[in-house]
BADREN-894744 format. One record per residue (C-alpha): residue number from 0; residue in one letter; x, y, z. Coordinates in pm, 1 decimal, decimal comma. Layout:
% BADREN-894744
+-----+---+----------+----------+----------+
:   k : r :       xx :       yy :       zz :
+-----+---+----------+----------+----------+
: NUM : a :        X :        Y :        Z :
...
+-----+---+----------+----------+----------+
//
This chain:
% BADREN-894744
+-----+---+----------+----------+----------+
:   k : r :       xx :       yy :       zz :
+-----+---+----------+----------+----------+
:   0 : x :   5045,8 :   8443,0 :  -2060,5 :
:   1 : x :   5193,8 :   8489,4 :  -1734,1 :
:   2 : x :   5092,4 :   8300,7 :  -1515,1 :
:   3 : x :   4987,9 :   8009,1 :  -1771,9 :
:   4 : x :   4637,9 :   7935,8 :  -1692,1 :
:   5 : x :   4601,1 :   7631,9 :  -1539,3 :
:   6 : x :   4369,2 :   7413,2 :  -1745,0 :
:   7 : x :   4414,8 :   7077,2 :  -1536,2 :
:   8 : x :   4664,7 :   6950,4 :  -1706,6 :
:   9 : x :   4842,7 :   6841,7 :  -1434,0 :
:  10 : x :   4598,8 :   6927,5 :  -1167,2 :
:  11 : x :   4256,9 :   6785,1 :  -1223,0 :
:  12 : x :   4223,8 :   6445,4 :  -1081,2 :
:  13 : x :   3889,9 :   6228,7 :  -1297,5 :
:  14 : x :   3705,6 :   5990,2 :  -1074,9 :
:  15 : x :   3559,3 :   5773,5 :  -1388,2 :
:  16 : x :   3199,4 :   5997,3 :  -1397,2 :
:  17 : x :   3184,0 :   6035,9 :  -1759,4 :
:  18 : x :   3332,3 :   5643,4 :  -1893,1 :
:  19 : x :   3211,2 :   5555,5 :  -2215,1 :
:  20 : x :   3105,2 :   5899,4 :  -2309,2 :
:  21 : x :   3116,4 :   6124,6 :  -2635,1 :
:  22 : x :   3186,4 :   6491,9 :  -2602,4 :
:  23 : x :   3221,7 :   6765,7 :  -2867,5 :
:  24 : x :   3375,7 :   7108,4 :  -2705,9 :
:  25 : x :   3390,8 :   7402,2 :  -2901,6 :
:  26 : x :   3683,4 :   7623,4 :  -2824,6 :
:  27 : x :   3875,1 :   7344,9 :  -2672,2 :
:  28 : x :   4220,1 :   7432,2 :  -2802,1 :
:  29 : x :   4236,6 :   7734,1 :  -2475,5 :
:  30 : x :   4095,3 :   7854,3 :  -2137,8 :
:  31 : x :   3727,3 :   7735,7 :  -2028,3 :
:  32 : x :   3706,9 :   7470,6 :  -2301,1 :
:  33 : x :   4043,2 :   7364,7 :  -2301,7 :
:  34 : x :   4008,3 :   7273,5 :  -1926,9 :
:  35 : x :   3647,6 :   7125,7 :  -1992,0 :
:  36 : x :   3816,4 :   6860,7 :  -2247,0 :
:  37 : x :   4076,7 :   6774,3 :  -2021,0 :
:  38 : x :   3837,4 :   6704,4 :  -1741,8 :
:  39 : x :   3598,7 :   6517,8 :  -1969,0 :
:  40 : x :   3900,6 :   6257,3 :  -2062,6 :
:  41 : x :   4038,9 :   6249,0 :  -1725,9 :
:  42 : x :   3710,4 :   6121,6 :  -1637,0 :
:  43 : x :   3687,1 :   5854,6 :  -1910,3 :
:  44 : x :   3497,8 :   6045,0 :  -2246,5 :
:  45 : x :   3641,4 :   6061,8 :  -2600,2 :
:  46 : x :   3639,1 :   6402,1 :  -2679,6 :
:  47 : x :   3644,4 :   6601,7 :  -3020,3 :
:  48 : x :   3759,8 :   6922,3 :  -2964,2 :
:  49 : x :   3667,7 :   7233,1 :  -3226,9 :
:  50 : x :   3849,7 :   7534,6 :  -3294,2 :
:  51 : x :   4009,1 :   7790,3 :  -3510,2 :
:  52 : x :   4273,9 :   7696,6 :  -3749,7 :
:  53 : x :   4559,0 :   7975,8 :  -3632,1 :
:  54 : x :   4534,1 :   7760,9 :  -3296,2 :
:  55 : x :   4687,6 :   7441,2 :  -3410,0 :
:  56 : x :   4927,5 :   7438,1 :  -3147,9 :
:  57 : x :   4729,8 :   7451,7 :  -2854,1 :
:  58 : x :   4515,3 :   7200,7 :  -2998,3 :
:  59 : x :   4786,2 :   6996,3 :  -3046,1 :
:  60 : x :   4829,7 :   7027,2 :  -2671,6 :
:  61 : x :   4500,5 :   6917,1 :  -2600,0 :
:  62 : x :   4511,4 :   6648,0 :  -2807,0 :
:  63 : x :   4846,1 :   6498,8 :  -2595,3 :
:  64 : x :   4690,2 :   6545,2 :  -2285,8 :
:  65 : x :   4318,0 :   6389,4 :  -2361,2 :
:  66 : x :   4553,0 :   6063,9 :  -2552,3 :
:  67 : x :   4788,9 :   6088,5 :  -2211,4 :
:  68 : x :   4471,3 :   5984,4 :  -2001,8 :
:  69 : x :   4391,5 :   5700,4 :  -2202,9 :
:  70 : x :   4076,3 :   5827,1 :  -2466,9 :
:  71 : x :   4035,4 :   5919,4 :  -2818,5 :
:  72 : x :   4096,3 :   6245,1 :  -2915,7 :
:  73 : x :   3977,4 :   6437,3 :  -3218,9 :
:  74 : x :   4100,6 :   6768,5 :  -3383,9 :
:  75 : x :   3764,7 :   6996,7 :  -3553,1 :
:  76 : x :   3952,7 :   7312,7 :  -3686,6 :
:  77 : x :   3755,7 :   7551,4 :  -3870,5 :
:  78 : x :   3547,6 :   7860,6 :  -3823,4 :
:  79 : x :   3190,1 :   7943,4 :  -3666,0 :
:  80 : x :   3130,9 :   8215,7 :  -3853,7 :
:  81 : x :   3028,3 :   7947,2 :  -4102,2 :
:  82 : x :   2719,5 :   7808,3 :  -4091,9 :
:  83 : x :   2800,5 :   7483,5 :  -4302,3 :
:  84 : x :   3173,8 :   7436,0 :  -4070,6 :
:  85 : x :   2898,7 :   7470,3 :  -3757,0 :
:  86 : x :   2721,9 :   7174,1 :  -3888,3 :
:  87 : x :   2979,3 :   6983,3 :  -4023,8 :
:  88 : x :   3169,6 :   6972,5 :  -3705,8 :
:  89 : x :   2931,5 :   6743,7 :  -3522,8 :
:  90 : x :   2848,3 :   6544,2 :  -3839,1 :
:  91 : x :   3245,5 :   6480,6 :  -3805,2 :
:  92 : x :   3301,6 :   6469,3 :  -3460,2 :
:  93 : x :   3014,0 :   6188,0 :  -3409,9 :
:  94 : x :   3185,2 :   5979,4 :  -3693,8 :
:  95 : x :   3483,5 :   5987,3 :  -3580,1 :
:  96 : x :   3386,8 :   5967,5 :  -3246,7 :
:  97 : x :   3157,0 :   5655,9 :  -3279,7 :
:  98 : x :   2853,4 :   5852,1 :  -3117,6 :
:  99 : x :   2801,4 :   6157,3 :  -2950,4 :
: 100 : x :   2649,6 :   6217,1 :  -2598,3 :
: 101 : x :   2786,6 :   6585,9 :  -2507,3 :
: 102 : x :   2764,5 :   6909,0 :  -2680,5 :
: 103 : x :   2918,9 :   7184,7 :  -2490,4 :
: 104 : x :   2926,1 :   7491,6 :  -2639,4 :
: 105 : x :   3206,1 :   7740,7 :  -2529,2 :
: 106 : x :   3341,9 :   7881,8 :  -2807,4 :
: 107 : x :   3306,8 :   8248,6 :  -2829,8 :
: 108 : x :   3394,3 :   8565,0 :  -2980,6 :
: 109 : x :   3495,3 :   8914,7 :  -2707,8 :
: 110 : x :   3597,8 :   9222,7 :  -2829,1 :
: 111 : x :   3596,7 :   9549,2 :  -2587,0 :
: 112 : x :   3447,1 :   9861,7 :  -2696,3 :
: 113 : x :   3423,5 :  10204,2 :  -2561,0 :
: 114 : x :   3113,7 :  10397,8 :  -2703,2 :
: 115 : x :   2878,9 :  10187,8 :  -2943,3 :
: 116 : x :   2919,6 :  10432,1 :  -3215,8 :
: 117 : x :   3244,1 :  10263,1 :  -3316,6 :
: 118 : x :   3089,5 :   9910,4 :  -3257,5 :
: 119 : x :   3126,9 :   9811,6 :  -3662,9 :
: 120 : x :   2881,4 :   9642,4 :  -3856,3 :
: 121 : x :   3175,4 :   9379,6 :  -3910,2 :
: 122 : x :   3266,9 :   9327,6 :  -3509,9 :
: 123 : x :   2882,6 :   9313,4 :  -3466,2 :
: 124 : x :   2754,8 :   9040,3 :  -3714,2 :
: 125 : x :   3148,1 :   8797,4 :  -3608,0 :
: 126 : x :   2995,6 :   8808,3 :  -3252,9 :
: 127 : x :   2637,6 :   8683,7 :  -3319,3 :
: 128 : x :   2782,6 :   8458,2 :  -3598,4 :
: 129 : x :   3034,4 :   8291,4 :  -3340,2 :
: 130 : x :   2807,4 :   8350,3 :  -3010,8 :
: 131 : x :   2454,8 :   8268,2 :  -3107,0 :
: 132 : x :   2411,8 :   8150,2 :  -3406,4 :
: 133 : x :   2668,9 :   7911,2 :  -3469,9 :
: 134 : x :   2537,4 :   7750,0 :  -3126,0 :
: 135 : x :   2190,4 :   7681,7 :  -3274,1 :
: 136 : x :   2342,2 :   7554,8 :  -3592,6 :
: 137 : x :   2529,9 :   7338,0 :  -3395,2 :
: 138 : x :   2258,7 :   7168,5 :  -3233,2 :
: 139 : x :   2003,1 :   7150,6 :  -3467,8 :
: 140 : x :   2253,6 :   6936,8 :  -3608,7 :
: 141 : x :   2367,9 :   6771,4 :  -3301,7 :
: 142 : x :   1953,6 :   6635,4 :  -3189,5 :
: 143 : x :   1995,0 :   6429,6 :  -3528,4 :
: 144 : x :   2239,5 :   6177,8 :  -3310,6 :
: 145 : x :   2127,4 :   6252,6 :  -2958,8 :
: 146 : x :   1926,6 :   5974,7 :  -2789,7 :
: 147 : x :   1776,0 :   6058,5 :  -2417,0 :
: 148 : x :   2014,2 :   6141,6 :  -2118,5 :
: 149 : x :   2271,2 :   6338,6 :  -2384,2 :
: 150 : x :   2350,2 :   6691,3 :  -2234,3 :
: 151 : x :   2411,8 :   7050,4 :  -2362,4 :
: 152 : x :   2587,4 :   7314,0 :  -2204,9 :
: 153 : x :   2639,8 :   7652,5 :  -2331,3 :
: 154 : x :   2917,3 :   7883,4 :  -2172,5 :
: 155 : x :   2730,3 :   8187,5 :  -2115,6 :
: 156 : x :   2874,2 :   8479,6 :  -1884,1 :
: 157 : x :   2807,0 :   8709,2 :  -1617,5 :
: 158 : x :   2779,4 :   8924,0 :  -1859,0 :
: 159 : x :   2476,5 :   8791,5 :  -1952,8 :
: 160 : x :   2258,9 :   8927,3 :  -1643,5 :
: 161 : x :   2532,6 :   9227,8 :  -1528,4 :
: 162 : x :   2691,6 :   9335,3 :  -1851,3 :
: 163 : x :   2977,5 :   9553,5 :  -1886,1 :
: 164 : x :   2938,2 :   9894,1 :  -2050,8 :
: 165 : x :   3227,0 :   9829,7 :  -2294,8 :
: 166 : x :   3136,1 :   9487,1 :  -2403,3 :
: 167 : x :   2766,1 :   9584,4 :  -2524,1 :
: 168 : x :   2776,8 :   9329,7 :  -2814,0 :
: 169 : x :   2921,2 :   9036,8 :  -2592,1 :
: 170 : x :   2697,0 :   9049,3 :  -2342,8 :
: 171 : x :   2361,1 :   9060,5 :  -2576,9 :
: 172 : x :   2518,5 :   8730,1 :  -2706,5 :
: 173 : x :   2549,4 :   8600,1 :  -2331,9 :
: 174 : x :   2175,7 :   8684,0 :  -2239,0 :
: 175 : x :   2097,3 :   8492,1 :  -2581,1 :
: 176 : x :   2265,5 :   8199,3 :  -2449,3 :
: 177 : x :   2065,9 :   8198,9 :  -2100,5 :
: 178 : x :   1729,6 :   8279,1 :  -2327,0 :
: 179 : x :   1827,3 :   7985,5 :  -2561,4 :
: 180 : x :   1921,5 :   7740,0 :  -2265,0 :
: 181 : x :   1616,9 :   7794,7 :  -2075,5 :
: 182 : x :   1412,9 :   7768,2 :  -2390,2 :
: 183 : x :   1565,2 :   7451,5 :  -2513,6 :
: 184 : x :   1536,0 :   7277,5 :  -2175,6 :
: 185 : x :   1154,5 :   7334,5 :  -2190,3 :
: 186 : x :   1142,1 :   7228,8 :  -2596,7 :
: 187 : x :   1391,0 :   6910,4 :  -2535,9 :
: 188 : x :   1290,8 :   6787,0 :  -2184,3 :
: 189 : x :   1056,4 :   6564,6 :  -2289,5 :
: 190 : x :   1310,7 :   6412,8 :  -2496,0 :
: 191 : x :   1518,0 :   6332,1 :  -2255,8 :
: 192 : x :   1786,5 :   6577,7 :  -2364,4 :
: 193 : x :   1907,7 :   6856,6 :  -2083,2 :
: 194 : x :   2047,2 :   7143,8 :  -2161,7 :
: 195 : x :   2196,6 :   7381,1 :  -1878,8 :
: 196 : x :   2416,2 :   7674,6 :  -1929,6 :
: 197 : x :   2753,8 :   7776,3 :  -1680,7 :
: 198 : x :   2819,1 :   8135,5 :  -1632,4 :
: 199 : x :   3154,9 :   8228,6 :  -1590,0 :
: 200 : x :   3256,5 :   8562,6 :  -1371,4 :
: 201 : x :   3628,4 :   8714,1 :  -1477,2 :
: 202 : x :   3837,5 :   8347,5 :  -1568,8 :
: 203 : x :   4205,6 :   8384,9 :  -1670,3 :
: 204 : x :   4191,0 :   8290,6 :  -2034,2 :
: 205 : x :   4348,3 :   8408,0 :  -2374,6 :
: 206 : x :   4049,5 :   8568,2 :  -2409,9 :
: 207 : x :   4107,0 :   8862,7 :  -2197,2 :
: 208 : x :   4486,1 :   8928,9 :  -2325,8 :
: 209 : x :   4365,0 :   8961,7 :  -2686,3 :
: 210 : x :   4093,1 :   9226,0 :  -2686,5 :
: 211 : x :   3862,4 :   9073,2 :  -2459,0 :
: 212 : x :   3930,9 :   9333,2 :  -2209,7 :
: 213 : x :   4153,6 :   9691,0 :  -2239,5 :
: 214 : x :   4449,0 :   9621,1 :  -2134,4 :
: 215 : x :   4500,9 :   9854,4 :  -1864,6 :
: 216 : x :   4257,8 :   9615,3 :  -1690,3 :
: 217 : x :   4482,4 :   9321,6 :  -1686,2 :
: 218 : x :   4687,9 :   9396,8 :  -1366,3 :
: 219 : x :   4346,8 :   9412,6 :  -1124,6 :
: 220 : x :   4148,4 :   9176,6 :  -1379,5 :
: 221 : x :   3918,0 :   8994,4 :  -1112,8 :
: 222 : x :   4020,0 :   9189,3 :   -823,7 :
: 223 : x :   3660,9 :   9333,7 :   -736,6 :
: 224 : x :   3476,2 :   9019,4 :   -682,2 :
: 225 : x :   3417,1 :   8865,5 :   -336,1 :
: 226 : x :   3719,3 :   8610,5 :   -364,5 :
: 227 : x :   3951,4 :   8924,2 :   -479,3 :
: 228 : x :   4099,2 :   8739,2 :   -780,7 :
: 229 : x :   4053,8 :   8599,3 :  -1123,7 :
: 230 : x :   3998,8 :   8219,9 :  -1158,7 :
: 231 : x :   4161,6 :   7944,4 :  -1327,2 :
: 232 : x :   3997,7 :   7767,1 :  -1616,3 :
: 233 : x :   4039,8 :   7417,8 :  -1400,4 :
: 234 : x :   3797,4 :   7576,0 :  -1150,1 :
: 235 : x :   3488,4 :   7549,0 :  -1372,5 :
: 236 : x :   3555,7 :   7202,9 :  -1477,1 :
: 237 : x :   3384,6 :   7031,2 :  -1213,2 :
: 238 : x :   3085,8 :   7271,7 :  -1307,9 :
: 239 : x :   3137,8 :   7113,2 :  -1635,8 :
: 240 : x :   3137,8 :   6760,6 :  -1582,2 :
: 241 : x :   2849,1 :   6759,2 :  -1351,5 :
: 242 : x :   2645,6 :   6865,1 :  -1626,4 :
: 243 : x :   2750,8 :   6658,5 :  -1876,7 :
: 244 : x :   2704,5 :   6323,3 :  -1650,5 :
: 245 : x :   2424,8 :   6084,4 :  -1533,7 :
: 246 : x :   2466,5 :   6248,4 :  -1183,1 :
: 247 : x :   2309,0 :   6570,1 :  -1319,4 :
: 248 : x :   1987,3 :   6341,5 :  -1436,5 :
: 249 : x :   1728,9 :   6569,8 :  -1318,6 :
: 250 : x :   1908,4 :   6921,0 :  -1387,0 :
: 251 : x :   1806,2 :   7099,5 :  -1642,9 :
: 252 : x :   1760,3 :   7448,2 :  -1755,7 :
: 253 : x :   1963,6 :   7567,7 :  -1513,1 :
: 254 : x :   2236,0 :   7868,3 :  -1522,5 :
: 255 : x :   2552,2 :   7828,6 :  -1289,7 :
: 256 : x :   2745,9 :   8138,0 :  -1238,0 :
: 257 : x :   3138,6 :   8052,1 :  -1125,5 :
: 258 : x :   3241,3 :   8435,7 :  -1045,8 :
: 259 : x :   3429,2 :   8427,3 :   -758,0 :
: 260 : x :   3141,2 :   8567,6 :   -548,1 :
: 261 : x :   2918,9 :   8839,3 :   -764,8 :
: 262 : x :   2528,0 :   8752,2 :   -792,6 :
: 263 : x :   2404,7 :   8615,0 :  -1140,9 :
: 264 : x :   2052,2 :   8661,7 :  -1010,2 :
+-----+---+----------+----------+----------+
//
């Protein structure tokens, strides 16, 4: 991608909020979660990262970076369009991780499309499978190891509340999300468990370049919000680790939009 998108590799600076923590980010090979993992180590968590298998690589890349500041770094790969591989994950990530105190669930699945009567049966069921209910599995799972003060966060979307007339299927799954989140934070509060939800506005991630958005969108991608530009993943991670710390202790059910300006209510 040019520009790379900057994930805070080099540019997000931890101030120890999240030490001795246990966090579990789905799509944290690239973009949102990639940045979200990298901002979780920098400020003291071991993180397991999940993913899918063709993105070894930029795993790998996470991985160095999360190691680099100091914290233990685990690699999920596999795909959410399986219900067992959605479980499984956090079964392995709290092993391996020694506990588990953060779920954040970012992963997701965007493909543009014109007129709904070439949205396939196929494209349909991958985005609900990888958007929605992949999440639940995931954390019906997850509340086996959670004790009080763990956090959830679910990436959700502007799309969720101001959807897009070529990403129909998408943005159902985003308004799912919100649903779910403000659901869940009523079922699990008095369990001590928060769950919160960040909505993202147009964020430069590999997302976009591979069918996320038509390409003849690219060059002005982001250009009609307040700000007049796209964001960087490394914007939302403060977002991010707010949520998943003690100093969010009474925050709950809550949906941040990060969109460079445009209304999520």
């Amino acid at each position: 991608m040019t520009p790379v998108p900057d994930c805070g590799e080099e540019t997000y600076v931890g101030a120890n909020k999240l030490v001795g923590k246990k966090a579990l980010v789905t799509g944290g090979d690239s973009g949102i979660g990639r940045a979200a993992a990298i901002a979780y180590a920098k400020e003291g968590a071991d993180v397991a990262i999940a993913y899918h298998p063709d993105e070894q690589a930029d795993a790998d890349e996470v991985k160095a970076v999360i190691e680099k500041a100091g914290q233990k770094a685990v690699l999920l790969p596999g795909d959410l369009r399986d219900a067992t591989y959605a479980k499984q994950m956090v079964k392995d990530a709290q092993e391996q991780l020694n506990g588990l105190d953060i779920l954040v669930l970012n992963a997701g699945m965007q493909q543009f499309e014109h007129e709904i009567e070439n949205l396939s049966a196929e494209q349909l069921t991958d985005t609900f499978e990888v958007n929605v209910f992949s999440t639940v599995y995931s954390i019906q799972q997850a509340l086996e190891y959670f004790e009080p003060g763990a956090s959830i966060i679910l990436t959700s979307s502007i799309q969720g509340v101001k959807p897009s007339a070529h990403l129909v299927d998408y943005a159902m799954t985003k308004s799912c999300n919100i649903s779910l989140t403000k659901s869940l934070a009523a079922q699990l509060g008095p369990k001590g468990i928060r769950v919160n939800a960040v909505a993202p506005g147009p964020i430069w991630t590999p997302l976009q370049i591979s069918g996320g958005q038509p390409q003849e969108n690219i060059p002005e991608f982001g250009q009609n919000q307040p700000l007049q530009r796209v964001g960087q993943p490394v914007e939302l991670a403060d977002v991010y680790v707010l949520l998943a710390s003690d100093n969010a202790s009474y925050i709950t059910g809550q949906v941040y939009g990060i969109t460079g300006g445009a209304p999520i209510n």
